[in-house]
N, CA, C and O atoms as a DFTB+ gen file, in Angstrom:
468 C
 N C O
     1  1      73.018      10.008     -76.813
     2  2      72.128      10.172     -75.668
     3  2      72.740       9.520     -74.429
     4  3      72.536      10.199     -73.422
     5  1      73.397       8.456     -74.222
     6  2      73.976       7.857     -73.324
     7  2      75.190       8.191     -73.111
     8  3      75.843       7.211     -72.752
     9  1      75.831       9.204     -73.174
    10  2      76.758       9.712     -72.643
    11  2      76.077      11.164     -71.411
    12  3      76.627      11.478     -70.356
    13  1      74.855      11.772     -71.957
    14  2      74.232      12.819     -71.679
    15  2      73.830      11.939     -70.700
    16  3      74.586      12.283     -69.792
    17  1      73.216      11.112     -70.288
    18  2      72.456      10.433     -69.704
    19  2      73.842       9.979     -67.954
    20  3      73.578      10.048     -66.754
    21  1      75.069       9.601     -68.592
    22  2      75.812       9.132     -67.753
    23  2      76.206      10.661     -67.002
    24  3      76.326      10.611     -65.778
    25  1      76.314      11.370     -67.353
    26  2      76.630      12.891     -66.728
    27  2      75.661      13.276     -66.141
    28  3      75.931      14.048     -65.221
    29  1      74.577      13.050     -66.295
    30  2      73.048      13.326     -65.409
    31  2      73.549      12.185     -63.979
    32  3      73.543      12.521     -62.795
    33  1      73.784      11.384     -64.297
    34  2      73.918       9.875     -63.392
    35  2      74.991      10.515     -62.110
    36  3      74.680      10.592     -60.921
    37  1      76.304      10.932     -62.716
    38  2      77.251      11.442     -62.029
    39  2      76.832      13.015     -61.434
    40  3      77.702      13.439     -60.673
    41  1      75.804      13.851     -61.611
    42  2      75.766      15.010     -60.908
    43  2      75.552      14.937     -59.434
    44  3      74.644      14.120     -59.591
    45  1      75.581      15.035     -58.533
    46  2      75.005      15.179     -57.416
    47  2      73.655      16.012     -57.190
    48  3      73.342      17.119     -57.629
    49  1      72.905      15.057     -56.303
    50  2      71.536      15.809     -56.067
    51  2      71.521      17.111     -55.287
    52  3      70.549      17.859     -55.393
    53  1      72.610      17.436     -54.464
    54  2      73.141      18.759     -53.821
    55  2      73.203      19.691     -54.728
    56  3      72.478      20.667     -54.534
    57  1      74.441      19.669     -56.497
    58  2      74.661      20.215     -56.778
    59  2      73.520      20.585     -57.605
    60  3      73.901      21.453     -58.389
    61  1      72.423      20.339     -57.757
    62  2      70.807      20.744     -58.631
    63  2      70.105      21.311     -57.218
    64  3      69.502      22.383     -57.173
    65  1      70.276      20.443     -56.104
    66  2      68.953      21.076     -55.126
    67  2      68.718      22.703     -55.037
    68  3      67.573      23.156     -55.018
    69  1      69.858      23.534     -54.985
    70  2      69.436      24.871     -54.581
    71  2      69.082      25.648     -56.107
    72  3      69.095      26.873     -55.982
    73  1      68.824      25.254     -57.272
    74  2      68.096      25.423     -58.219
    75  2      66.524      25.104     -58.321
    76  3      65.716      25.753     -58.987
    77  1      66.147      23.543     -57.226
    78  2      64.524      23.396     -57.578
    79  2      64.556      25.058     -56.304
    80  3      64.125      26.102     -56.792
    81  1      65.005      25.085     -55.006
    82  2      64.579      26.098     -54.112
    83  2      64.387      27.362     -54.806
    84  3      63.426      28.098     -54.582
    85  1      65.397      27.637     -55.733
    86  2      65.158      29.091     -56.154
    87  2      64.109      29.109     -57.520
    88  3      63.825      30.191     -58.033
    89  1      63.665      28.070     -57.960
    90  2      63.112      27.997     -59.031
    91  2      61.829      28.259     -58.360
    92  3      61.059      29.157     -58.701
    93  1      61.537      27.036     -56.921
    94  2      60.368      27.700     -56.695
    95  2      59.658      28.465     -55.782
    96  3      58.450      28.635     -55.620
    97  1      61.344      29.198     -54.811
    98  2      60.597      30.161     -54.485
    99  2      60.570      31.645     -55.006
   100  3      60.050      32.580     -54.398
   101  1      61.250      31.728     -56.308
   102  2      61.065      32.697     -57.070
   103  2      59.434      33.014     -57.517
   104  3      59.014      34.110     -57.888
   105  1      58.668      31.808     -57.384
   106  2      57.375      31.678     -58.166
   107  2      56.580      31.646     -56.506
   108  3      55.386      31.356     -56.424
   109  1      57.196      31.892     -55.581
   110  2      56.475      31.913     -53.667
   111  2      55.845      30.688     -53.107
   112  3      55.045      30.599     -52.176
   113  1      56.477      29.560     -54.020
   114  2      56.488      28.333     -53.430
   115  2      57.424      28.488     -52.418
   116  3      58.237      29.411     -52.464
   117  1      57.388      27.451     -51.244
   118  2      57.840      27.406     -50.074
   119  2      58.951      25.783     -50.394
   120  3      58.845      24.831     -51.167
   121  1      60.186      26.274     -49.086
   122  2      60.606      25.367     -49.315
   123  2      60.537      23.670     -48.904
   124  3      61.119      22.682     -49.351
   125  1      59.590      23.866     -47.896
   126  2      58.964      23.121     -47.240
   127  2      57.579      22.320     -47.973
   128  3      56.836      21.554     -47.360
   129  1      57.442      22.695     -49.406
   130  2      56.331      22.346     -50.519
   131  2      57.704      21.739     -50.980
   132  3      58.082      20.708     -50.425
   133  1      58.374      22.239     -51.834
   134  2      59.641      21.376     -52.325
   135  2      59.762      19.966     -51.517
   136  3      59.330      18.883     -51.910
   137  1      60.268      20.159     -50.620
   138  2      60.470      18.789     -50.211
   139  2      59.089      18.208     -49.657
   140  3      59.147      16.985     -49.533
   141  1      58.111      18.653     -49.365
   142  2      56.975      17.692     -49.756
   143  2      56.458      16.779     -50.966
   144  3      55.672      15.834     -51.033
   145  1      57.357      17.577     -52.025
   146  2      57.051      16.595     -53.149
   147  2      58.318      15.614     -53.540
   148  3      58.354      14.624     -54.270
   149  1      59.229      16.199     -52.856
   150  2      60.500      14.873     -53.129
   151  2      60.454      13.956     -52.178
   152  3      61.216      13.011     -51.971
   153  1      59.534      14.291     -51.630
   154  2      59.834      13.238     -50.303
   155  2      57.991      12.675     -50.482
   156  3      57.388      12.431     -49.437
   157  1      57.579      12.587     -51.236
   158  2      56.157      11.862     -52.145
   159  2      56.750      11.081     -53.149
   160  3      56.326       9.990     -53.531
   161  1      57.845      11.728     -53.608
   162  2      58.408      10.991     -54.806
   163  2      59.285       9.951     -54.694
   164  3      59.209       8.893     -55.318
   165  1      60.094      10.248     -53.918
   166  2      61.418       9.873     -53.474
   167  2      60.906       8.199     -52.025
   168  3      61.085       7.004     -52.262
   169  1      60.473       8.628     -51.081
   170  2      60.009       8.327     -49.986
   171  2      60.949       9.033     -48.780
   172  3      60.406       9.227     -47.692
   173  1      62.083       9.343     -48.931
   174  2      62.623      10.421     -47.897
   175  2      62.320      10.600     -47.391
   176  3      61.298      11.080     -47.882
   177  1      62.187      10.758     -45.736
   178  2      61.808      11.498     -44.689
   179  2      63.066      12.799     -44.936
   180  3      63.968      12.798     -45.775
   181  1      62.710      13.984     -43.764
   182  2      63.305      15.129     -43.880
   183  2      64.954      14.810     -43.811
   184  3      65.767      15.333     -44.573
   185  1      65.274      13.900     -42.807
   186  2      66.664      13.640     -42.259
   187  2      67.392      12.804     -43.528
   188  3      68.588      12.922     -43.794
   189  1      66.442      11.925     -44.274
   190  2      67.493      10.865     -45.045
   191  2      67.668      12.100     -46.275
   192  3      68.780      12.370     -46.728
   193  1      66.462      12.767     -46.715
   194  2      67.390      14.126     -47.767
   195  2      68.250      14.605     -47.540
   196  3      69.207      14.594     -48.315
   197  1      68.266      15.249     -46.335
   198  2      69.487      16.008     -45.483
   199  2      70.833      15.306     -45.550
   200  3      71.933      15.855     -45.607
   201  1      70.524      13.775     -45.533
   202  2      72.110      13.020     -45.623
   203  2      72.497      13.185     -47.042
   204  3      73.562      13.687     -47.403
   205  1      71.647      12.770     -47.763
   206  2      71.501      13.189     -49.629
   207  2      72.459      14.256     -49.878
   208  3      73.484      14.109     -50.543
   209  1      72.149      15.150     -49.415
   210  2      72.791      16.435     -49.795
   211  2      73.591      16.931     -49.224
   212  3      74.145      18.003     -49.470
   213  1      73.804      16.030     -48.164
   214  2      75.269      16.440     -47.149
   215  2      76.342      15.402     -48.122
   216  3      77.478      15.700     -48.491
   217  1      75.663      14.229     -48.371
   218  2      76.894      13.242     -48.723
   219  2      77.054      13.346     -50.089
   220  3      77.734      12.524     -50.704
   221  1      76.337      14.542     -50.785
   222  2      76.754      14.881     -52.072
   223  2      76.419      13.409     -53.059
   224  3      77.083      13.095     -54.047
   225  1      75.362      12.715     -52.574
   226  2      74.947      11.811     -53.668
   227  2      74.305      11.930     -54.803
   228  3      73.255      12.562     -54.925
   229  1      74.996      11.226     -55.871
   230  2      74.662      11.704     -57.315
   231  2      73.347      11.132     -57.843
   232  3      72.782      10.266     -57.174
   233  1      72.886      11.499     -58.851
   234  2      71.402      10.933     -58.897
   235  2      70.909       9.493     -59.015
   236  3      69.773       9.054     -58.833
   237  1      72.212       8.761     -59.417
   238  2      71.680       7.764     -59.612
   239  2      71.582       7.071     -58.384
   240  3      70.481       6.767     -57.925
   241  1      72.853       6.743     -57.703
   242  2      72.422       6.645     -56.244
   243  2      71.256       6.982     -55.295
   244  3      70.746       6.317     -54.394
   245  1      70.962       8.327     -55.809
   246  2      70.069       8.798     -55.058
   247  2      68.818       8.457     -55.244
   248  3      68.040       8.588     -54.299
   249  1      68.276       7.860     -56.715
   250  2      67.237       6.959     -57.012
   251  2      67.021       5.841     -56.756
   252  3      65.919       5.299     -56.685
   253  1      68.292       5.280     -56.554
   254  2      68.692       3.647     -56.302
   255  2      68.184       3.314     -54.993
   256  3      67.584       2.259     -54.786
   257  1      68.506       4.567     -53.703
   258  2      68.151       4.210     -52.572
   259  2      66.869       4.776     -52.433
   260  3      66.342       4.603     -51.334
   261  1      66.335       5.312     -53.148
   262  2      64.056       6.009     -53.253
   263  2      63.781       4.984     -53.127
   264  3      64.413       4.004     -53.521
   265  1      62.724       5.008     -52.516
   266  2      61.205       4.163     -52.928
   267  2      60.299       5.084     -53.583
   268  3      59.543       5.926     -53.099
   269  1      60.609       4.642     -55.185
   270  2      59.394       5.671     -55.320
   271  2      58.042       5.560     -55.147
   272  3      57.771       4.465     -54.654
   273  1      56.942       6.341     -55.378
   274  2      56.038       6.466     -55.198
   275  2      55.050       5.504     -56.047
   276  3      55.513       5.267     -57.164
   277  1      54.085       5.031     -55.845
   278  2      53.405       4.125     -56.211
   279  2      52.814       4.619     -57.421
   280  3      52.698       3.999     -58.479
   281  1      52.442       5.827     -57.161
   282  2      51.679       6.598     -58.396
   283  2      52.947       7.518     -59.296
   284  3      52.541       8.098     -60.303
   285  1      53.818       7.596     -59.095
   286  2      55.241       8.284     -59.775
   287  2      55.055       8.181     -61.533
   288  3      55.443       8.975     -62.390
   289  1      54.304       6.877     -61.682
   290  2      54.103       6.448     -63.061
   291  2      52.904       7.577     -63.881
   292  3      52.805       7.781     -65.091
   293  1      52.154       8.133     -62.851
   294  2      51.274       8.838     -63.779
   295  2      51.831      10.532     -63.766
   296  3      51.061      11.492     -63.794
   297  1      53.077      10.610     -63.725
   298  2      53.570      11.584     -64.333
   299  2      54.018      11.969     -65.657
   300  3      55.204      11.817     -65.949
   301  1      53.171      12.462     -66.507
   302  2      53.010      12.046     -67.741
   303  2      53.806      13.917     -68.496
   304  3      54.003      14.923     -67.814
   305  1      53.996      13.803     -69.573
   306  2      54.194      15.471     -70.283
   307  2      55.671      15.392     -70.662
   308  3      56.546      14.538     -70.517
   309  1      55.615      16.567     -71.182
   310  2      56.704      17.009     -71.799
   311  2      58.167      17.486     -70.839
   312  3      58.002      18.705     -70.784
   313  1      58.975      17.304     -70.367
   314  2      60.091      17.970     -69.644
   315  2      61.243      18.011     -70.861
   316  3      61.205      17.331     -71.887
   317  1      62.125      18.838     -70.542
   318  2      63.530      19.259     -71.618
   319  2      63.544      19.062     -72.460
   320  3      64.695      18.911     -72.869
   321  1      62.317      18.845     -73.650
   322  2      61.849      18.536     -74.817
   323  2      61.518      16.969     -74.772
   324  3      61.068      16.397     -75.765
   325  1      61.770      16.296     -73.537
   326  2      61.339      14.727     -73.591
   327  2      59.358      14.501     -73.003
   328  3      58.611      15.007     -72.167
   329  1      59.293      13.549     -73.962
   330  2      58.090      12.655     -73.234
   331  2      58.200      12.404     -71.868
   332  3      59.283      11.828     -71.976
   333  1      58.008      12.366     -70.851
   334  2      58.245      11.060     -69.715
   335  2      58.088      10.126     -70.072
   336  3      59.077       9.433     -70.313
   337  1      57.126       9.748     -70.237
   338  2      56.482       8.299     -70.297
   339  2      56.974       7.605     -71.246
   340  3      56.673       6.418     -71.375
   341  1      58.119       8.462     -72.369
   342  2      58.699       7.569     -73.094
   343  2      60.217       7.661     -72.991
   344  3      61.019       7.430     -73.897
   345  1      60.476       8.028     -71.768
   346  2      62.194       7.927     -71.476
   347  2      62.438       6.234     -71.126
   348  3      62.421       5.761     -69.990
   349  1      62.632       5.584     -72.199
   350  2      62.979       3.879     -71.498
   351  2      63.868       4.072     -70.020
   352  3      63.386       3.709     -68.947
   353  1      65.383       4.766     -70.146
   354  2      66.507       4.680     -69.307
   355  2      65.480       5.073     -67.550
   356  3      64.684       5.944     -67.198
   357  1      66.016       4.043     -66.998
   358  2      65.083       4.267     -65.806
   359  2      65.242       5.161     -64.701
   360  3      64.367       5.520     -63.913
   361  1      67.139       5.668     -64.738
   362  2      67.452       6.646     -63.782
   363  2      66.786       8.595     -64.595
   364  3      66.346       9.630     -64.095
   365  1      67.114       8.091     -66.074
   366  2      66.714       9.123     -66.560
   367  2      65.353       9.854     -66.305
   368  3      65.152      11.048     -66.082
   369  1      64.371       8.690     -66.409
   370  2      62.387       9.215     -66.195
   371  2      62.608       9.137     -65.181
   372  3      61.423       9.134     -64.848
   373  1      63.198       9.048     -64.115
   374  2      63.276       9.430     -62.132
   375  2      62.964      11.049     -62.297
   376  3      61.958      11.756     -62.246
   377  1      64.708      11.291     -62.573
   378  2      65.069      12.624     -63.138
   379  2      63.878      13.414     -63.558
   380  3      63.318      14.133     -62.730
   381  1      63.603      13.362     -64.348
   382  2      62.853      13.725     -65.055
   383  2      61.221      14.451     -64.257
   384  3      60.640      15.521     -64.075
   385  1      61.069      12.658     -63.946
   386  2      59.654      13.065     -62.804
   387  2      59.955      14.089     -61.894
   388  3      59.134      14.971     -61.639
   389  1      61.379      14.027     -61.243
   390  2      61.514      15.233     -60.536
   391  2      61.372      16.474     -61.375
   392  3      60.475      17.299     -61.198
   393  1      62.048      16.538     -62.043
   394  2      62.194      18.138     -62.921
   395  2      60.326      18.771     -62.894
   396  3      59.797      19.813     -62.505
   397  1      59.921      17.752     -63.398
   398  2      58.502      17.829     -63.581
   399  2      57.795      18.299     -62.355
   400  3      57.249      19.402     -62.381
   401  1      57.748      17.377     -61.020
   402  2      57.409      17.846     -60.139
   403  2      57.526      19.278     -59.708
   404  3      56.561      19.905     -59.271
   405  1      59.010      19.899     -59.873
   406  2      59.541      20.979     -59.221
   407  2      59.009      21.869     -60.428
   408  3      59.195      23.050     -60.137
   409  1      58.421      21.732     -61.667
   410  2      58.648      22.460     -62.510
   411  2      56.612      23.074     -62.400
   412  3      56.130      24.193     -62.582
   413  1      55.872      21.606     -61.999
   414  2      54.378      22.165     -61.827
   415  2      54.618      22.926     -60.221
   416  3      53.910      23.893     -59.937
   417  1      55.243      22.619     -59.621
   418  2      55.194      23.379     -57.991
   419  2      55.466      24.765     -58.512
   420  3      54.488      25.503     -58.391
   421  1      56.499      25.306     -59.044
   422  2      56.811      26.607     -59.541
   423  2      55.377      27.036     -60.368
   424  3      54.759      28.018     -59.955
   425  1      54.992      26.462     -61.255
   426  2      54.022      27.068     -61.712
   427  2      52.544      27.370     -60.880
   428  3      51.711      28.089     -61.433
   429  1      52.355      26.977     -59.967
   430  2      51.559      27.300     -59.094
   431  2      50.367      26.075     -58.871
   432  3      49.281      26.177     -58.302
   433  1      50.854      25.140     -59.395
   434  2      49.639      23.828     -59.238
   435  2      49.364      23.727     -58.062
   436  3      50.020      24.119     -57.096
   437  1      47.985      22.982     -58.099
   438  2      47.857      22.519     -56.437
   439  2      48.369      21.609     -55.905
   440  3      48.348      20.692     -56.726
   441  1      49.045      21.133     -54.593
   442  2      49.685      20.400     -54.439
   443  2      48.913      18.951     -54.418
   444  3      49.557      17.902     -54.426
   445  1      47.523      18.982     -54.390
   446  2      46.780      17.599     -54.624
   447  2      47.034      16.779     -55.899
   448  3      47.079      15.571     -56.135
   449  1      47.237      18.296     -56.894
   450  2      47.084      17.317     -58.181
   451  2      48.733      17.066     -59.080
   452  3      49.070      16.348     -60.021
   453  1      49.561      18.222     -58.073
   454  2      51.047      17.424     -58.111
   455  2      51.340      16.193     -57.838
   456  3      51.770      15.304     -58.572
   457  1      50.943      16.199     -56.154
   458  2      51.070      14.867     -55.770
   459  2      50.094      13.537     -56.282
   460  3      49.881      12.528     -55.610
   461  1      49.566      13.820     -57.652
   462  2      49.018      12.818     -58.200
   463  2      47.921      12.168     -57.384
   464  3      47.902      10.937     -57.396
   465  1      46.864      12.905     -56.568
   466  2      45.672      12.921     -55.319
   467  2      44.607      12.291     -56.462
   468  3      43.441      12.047     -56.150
């Protein structure tokens, strides 16, 4: 698992971002909902993502410098066959919460009860 885990660490958040976009605007989420929820999650304003993905920072970095969200913890369920709530590795359940996020936005949730309202 910790080798899988160090290759997640080393991807860049650039090289995943245009996968959450097409994931959810295949489903007519907007892209401007996308980054409403990474930037709930994350604390990002529009410009510090924009550096994110210009400077090709990898995830762990890219968690390192979040503030996450206060409520980030009650993201609870199943993602890539994992628990959240029981991923110990701490860059990993970041990850994760994102996948999750981008994965209820595609499915058509409301954004109140994405953003954990």
């Amino acid at each position: 698992m910790k080798s899988n885990n160090e290759r997640v660490y080393k991807m860049s958040f650039a090289s995943v971002y245009p996968h959450y976009v097409t994931k959810v605007e295949k489903k007519g989420r907007t892209v401007a909902e996308l980054h409403e929820v990474i930037h709930w999650l994350t604390g990002y304003n529009e410009k510090g993502l924009q550096q994110h993905i210009d400077a090709k920072t990898n995830f762990e970095d890219f968690f390192a410098q979040a503030q996450l969200h206060e409520n980030a913890t009650k993201i609870t369920g199943v993602i890539c066959g994992y628990r959240i709530e029981e991923i110990e590795d701490e860059v990993m359940r970041q990850v994760r919460y994102l996948d999750k996020l981008v994965d209820e936005l595609a499915k058509g949730k409301a954004m109140e009860k994405i953003l954990r309202k």
